[in-house]
C-alpha positions as a Markdown table, in Angstrom:
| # | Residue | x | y | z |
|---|---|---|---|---|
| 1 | Unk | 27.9 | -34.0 | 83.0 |
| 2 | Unk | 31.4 | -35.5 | 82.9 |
| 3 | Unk | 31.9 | -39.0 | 81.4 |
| 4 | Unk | 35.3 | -41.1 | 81.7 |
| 5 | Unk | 36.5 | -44.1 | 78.9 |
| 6 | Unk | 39.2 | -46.2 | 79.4 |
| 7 | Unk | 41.5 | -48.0 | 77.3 |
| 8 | Unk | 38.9 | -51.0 | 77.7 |
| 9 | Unk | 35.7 | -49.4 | 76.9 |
| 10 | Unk | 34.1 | -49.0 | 80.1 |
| 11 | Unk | 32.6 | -45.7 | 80.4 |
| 12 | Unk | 31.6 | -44.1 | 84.5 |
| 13 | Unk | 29.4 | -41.1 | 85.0 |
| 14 | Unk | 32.0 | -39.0 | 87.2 |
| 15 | Unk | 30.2 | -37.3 | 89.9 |
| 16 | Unk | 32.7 | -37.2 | 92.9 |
| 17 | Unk | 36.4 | -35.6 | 92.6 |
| 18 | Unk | 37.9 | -38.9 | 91.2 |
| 19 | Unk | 38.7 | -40.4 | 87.5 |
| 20 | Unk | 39.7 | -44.0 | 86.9 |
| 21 | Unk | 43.1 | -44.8 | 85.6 |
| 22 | Unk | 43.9 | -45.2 | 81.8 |
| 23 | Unk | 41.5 | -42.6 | 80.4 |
| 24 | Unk | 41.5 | -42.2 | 76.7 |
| 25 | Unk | 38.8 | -39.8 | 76.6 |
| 26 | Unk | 36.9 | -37.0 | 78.9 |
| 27 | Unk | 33.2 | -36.4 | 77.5 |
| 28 | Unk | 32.2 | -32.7 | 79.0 |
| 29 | Unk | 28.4 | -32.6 | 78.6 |
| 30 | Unk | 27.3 | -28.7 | 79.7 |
| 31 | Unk | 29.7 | -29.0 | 82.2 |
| 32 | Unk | 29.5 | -27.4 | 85.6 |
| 33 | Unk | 32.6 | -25.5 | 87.3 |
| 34 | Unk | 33.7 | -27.8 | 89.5 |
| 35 | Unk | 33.7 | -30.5 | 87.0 |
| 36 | Unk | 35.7 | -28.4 | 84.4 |
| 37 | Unk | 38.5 | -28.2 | 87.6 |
| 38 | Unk | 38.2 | -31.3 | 87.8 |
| 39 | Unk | 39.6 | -31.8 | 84.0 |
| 40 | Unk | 42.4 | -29.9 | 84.1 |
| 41 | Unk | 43.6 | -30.4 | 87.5 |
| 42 | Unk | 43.7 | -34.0 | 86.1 |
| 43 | Unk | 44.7 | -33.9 | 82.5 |
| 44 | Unk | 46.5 | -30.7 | 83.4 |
| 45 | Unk | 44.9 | -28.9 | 80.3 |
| 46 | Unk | 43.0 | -25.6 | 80.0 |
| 47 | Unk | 39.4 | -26.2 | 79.2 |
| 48 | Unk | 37.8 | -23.7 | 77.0 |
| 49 | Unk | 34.5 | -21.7 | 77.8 |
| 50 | Unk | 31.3 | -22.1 | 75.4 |
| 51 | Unk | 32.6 | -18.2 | 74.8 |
| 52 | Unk | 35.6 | -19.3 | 73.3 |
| 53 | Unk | 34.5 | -22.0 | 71.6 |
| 54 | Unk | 32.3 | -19.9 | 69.3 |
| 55 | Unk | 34.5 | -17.6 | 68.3 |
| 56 | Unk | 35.0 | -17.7 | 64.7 |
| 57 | Unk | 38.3 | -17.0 | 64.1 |
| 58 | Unk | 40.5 | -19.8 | 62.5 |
| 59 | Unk | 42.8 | -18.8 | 64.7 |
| 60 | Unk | 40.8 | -19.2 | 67.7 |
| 61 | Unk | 39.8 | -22.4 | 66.2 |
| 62 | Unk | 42.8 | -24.0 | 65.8 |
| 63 | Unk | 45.5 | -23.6 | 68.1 |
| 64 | Unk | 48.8 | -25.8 | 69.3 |
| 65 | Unk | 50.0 | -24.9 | 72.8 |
| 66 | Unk | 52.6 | -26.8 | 74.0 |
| 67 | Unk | 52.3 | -30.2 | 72.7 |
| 68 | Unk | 48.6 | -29.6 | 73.2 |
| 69 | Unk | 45.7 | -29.0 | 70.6 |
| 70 | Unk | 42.7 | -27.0 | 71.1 |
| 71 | Unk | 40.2 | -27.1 | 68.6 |
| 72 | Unk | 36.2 | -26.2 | 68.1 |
| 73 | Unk | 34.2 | -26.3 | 65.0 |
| 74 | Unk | 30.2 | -25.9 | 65.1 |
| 75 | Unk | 28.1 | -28.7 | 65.3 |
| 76 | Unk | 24.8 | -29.6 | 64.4 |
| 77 | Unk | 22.7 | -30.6 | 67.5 |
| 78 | Unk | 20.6 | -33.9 | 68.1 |
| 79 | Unk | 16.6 | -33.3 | 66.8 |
| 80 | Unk | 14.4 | -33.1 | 63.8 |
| 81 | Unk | 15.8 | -31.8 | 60.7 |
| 82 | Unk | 13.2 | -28.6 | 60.9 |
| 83 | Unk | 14.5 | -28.0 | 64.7 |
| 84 | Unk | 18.0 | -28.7 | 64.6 |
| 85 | Unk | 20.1 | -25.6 | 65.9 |
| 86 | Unk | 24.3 | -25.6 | 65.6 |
| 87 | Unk | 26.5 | -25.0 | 68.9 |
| 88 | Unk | 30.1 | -25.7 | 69.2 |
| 89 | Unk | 32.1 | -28.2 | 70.3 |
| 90 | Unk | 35.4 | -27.7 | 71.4 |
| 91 | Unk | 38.2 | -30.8 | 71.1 |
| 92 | Unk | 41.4 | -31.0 | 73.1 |
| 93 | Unk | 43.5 | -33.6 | 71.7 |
| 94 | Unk | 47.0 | -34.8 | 73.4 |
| 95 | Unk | 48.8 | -38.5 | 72.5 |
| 96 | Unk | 47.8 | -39.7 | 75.3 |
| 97 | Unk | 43.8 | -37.9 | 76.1 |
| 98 | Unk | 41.1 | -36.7 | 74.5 |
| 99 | Unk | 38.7 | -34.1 | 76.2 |
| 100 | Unk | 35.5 | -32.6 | 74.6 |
| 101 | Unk | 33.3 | -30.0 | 75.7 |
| 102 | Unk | 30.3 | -29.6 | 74.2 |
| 103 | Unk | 26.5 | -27.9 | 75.4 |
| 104 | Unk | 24.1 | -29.9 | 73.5 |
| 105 | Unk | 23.3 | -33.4 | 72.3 |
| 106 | Unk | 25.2 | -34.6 | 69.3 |
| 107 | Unk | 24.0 | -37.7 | 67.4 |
| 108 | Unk | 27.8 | -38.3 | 66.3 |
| 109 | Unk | 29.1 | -38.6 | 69.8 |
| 110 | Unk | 26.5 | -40.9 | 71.0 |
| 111 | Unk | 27.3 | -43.3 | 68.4 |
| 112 | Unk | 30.8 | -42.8 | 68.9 |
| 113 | Unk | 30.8 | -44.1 | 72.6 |
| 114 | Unk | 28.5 | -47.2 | 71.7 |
| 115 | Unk | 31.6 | -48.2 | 69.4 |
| 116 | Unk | 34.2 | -47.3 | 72.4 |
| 117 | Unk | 32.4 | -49.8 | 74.4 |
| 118 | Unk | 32.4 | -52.6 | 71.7 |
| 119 | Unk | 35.4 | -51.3 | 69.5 |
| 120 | Unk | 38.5 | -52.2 | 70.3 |
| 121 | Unk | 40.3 | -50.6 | 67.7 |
| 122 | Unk | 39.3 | -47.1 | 69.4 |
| 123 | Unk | 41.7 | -47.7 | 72.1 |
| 124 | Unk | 43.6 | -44.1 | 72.0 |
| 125 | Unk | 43.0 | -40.5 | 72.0 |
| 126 | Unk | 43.4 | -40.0 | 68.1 |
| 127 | Unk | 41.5 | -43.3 | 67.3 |
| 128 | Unk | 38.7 | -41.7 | 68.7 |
| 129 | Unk | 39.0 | -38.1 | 67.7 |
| 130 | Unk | 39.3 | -39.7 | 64.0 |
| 131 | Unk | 35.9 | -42.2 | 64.9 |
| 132 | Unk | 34.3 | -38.0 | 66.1 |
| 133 | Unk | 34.9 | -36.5 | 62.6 |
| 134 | Unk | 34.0 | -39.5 | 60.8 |
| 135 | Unk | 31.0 | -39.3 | 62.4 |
| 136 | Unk | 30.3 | -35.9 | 62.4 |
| 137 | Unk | 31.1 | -36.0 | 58.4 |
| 138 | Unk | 28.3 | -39.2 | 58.0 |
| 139 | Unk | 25.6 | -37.1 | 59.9 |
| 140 | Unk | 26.4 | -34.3 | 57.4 |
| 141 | Unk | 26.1 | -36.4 | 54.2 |
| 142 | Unk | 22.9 | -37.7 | 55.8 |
| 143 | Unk | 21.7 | -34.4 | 56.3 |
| 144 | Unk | 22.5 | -33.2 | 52.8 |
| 145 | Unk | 21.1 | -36.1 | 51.6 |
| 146 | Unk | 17.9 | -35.4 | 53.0 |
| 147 | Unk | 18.1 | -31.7 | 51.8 |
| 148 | Unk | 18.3 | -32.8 | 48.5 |
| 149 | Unk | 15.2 | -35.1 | 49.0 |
| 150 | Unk | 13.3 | -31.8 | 50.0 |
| 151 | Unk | 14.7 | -29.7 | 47.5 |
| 152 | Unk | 13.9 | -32.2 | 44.7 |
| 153 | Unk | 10.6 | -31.7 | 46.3 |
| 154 | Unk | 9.6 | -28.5 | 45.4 |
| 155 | Unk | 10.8 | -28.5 | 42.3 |
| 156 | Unk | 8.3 | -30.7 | 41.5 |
| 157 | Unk | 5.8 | -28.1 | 43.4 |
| 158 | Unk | 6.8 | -25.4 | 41.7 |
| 159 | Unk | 6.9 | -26.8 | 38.4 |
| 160 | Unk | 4.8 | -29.5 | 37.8 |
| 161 | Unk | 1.4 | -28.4 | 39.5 |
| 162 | Unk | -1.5 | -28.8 | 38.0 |
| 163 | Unk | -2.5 | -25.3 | 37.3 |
| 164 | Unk | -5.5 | -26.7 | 35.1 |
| 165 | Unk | -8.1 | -26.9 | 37.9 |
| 166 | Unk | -10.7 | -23.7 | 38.2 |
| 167 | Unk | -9.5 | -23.2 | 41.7 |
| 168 | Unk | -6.1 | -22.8 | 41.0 |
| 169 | Unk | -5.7 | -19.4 | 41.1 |
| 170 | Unk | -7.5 | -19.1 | 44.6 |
| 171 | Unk | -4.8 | -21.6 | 45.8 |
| 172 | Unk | -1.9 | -20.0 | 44.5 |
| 173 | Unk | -1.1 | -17.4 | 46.6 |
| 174 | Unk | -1.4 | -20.0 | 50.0 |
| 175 | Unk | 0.9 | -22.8 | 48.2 |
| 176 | Unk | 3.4 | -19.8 | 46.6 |
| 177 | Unk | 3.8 | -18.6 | 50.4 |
| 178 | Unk | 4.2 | -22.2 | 51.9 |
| 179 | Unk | 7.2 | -23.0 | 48.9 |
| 180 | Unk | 9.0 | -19.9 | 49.8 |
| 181 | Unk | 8.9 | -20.9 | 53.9 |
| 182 | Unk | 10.1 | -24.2 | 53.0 |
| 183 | Unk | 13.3 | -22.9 | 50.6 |
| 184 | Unk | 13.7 | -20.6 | 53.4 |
| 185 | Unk | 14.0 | -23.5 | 55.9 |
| 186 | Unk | 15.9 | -25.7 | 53.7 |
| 187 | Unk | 18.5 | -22.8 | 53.0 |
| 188 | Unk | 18.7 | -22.5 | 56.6 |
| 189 | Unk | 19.7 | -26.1 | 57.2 |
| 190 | Unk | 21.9 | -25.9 | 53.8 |
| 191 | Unk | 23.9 | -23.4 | 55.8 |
| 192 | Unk | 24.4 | -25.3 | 59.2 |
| 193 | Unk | 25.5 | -28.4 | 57.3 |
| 194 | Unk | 27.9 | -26.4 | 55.4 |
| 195 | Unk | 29.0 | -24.8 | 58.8 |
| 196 | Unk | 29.9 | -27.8 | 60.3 |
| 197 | Unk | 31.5 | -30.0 | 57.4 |
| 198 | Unk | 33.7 | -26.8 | 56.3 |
| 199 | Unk | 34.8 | -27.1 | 60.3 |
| 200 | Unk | 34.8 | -30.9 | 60.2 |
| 201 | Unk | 37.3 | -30.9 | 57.2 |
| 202 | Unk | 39.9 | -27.9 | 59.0 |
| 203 | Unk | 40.1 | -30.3 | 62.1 |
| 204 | Unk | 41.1 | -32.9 | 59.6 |
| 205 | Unk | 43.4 | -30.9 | 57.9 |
| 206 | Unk | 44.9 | -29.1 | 60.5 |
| 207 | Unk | 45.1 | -32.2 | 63.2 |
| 208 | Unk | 46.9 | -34.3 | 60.2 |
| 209 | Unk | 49.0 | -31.9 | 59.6 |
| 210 | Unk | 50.4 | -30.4 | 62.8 |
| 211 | Unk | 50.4 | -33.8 | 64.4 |
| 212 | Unk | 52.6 | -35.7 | 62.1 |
| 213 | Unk | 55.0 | -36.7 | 64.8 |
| 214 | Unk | 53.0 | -38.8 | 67.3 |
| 215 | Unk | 49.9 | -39.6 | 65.3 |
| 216 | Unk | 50.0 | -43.1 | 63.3 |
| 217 | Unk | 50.1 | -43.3 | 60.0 |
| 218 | Unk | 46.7 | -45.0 | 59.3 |
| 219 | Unk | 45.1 | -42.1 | 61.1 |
| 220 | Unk | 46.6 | -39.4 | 59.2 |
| 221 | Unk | 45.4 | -41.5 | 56.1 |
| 222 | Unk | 41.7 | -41.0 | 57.4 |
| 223 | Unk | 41.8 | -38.0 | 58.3 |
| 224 | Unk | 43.2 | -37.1 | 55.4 |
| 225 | Unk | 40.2 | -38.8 | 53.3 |
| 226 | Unk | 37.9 | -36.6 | 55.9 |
| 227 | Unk | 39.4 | -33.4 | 54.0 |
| 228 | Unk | 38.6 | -34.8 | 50.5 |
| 229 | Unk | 35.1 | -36.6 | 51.6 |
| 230 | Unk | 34.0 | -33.0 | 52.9 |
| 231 | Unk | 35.5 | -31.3 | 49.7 |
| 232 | Unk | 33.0 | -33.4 | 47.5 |
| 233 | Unk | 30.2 | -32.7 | 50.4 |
| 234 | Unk | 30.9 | -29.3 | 49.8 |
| 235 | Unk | 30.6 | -29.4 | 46.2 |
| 236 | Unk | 27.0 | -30.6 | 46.7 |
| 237 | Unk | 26.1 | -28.6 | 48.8 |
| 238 | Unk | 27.1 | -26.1 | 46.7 |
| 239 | Unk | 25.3 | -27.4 | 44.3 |
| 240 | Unk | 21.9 | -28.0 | 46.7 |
| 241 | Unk | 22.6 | -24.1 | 47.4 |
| 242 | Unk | 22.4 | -23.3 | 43.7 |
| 243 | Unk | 19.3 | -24.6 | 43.3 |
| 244 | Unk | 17.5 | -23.6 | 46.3 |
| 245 | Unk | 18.5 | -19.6 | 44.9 |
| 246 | Unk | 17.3 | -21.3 | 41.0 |
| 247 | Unk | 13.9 | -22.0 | 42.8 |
| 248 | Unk | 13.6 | -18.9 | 44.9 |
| 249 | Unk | 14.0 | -16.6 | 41.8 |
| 250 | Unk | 11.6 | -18.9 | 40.1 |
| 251 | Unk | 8.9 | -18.7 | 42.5 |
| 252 | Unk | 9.6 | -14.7 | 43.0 |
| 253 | Unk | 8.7 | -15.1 | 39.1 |
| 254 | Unk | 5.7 | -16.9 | 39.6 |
| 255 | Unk | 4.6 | -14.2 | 42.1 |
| 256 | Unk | 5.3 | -11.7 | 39.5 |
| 257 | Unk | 3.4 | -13.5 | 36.9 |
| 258 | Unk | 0.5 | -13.8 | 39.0 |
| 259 | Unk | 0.8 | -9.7 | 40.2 |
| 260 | Unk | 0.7 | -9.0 | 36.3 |
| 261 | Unk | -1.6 | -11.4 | 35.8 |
| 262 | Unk | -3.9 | -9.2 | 38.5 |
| 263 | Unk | -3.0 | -6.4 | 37.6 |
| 264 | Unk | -3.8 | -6.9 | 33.4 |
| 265 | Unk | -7.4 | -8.1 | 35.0 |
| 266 | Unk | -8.0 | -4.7 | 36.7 |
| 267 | Unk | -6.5 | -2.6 | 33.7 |
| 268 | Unk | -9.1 | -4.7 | 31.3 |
| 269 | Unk | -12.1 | -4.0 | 33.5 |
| 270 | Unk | -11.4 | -0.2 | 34.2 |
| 271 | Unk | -10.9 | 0.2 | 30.8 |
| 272 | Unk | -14.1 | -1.8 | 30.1 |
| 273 | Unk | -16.3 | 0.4 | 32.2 |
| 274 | Unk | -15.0 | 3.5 | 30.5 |
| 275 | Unk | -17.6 | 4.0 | 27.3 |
| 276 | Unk | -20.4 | 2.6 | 29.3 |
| 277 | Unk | -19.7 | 5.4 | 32.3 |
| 278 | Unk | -19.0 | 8.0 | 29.3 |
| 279 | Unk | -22.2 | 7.6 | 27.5 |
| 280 | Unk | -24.2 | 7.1 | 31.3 |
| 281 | Unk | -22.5 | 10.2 | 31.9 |
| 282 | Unk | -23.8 | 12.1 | 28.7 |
| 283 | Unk | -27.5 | 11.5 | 28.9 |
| 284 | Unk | -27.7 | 11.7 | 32.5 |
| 285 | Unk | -27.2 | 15.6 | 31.7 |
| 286 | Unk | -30.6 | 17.5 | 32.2 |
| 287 | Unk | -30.1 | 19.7 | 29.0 |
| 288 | Unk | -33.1 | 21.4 | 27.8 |
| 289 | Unk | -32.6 | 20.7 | 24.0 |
| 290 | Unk | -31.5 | 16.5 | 24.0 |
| 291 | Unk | -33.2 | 14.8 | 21.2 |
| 292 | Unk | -32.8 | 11.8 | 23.2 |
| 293 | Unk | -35.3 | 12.8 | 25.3 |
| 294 | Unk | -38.1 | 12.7 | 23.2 |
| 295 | Unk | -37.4 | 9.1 | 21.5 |
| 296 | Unk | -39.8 | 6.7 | 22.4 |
| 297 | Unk | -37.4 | 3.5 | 22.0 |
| 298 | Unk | -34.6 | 5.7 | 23.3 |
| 299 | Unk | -34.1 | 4.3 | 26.7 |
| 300 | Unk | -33.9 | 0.6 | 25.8 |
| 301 | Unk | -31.5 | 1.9 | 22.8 |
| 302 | Unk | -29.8 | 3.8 | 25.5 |
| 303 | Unk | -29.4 | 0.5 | 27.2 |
| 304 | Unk | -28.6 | -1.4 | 23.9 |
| 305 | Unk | -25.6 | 1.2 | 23.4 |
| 306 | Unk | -24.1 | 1.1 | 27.0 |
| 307 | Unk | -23.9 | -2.9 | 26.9 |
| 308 | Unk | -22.8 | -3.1 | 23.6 |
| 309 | Unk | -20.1 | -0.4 | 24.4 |
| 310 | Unk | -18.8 | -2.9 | 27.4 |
| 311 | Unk | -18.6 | -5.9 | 25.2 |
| 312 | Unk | -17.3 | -5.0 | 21.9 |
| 313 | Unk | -13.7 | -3.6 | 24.5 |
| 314 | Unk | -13.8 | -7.6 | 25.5 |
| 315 | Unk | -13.7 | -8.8 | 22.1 |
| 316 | Unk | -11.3 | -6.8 | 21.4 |
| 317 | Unk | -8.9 | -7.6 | 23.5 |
| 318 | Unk | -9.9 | -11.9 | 23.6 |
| 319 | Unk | -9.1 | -11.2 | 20.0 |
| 320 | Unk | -5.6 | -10.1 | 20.9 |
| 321 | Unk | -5.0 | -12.3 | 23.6 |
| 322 | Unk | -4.9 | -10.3 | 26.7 |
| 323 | Unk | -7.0 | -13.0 | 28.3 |
């Protein structure tokens, strides 16, 4: 789908072989072939594959050709935090034009062209690429934001349950396997967020840099506070990513407090049943000559011996606090 905005807002789904005049950006959604010949036989550009948009090469990444830039980063795509996937998204940026390509739904551009259509300081090319990695930086703070609500969260699982209850123990093992899915997940969407700020903040830096003769001094001032806003972003997502490998290793912990835990149980009882299965052992023997044999109160002292023999091991160790 290719969409067309003009200097004055107005936006037209382009489905023949003809733009409108004064186009300030080209909005490739999935685009098809002819639509992509369409772009650069008008903006006279090269528009880049989904191929070469994911490369991940900084050099790939950031190229000036002839007056021209081409740049992609990876992008979060629109949906639930628990479904979201990243593709790229690929920026060609002139004075006069801005064309992006992109192959999924991304929150940040559809709230970028509502404000085209009632903004009218986004009346160029680099106003508008400037409004893009704004955007793209807000959904990212968002998303960390929300990671740190769900981290927050199972701390509090893993540290403050109530381990008092006389189920606990059968519960464990279910809520120790559901915390290390959900660490798993959130480490997952720690990574995609810090995939696309980190490419948020070299378009920033790169554009503001390279760009310095034809792009206005307010928008180089932006886009330089886009560098530093994802520099602290990335400090706390460093941070977020600390603690999501703090709580892994403490719940691999608790899984190998609870395996001890088992296996202590099993050493008590098998050494429990030891004197009890030795003295079964001895007069179950059919010798000839066992005085045993002939006692008349010998087989309720036989069984007087073989419980006794079980219990005083379990004193034993309650008094040393094995359990």
């Amino acid at each position: 789908m290719l969409t067309a905005y003009r200097e004055d807002g107005n936006d037209w789904r382009v489905e023949g072989a003809k733009l409108p005049d004064n186009i300030i950006w080209l909005d490739l959604l999935d685009p098809t072939p002819e639509e992509q010949q369409l772009v650069e036989t008008r903006a006279k550009i090269r528009v880049p594959s989904k191929e070469a948009l994911s490369e991940i090469e900084a050099s790939s990444r950031l190229i000036l050709q002839r007056g021209v830039l081409y740049l992609s980063t990876p992008m979060v795509a629109r949906g639930e935090l628990q479904t979201t996937e990243i593709s790229p998204a690929g920026f060609v940026l002139t004075p006069n034009l801005l064309v992006t390509v992109r192959f999924k739904d991304f929150s940040s551009f559809d709230s970028v062209a509502e404000r085209v259509r009632t903004d009218e300081t986004l009346d160029c090319s680099v106003a508008i690429f400037t409004a893009l990695l704004e955007a793209i930086v807000d959904r990212g703070a968002d998303a960390l934001e929300h990671l740190g609500t769900a981290v927050d969260k199972i701390s509090k699982s893993i540290f403050h349950a109530d381990s008092s209850g006389p189920k606990h123990r059968q519960r464990s093992t279910a809520r120790l396997h559901q915390i290390l899915s959900d660490i798993g997940i959130n480490s997952h969407h720690l990574d995609q967020a810090r995939d696309s700020l980190l490419g948020a903040g070299r378009l920033a830096a790169f554009v503001g840099d390279v760009g310095r003769e034809w792009i206005p001094e307010p928008f180089r001032t932006r886009l330089h506070a886009i560098s530093k806003d994802v520099t602290s972003l990335s400090d706390y997502e460093t941070h977020l990513s600390d603690k999501v490998q703090f709580l892994l290793d403490a719940t691999l912990g608790y899984i190998s407090i609870e395996q001890n835990d088992l296996f202590k149980v099993l050493t008590i009882v098998s050494v429990i049943g030891v004197p009890p299965t030795l003295l079964a052992g001895i007069w179950g023997m059919n010798f000839k000559n066992m005085h045993e044999l002939d006692w008349a109160w010998g087989y309720p002292l036989a069984w007087l011996a073989i419980i006794l023999s079980a219990i005083l091991p379990l004193i034993w160790f309650k008094r040393r606090g094995w359990f």
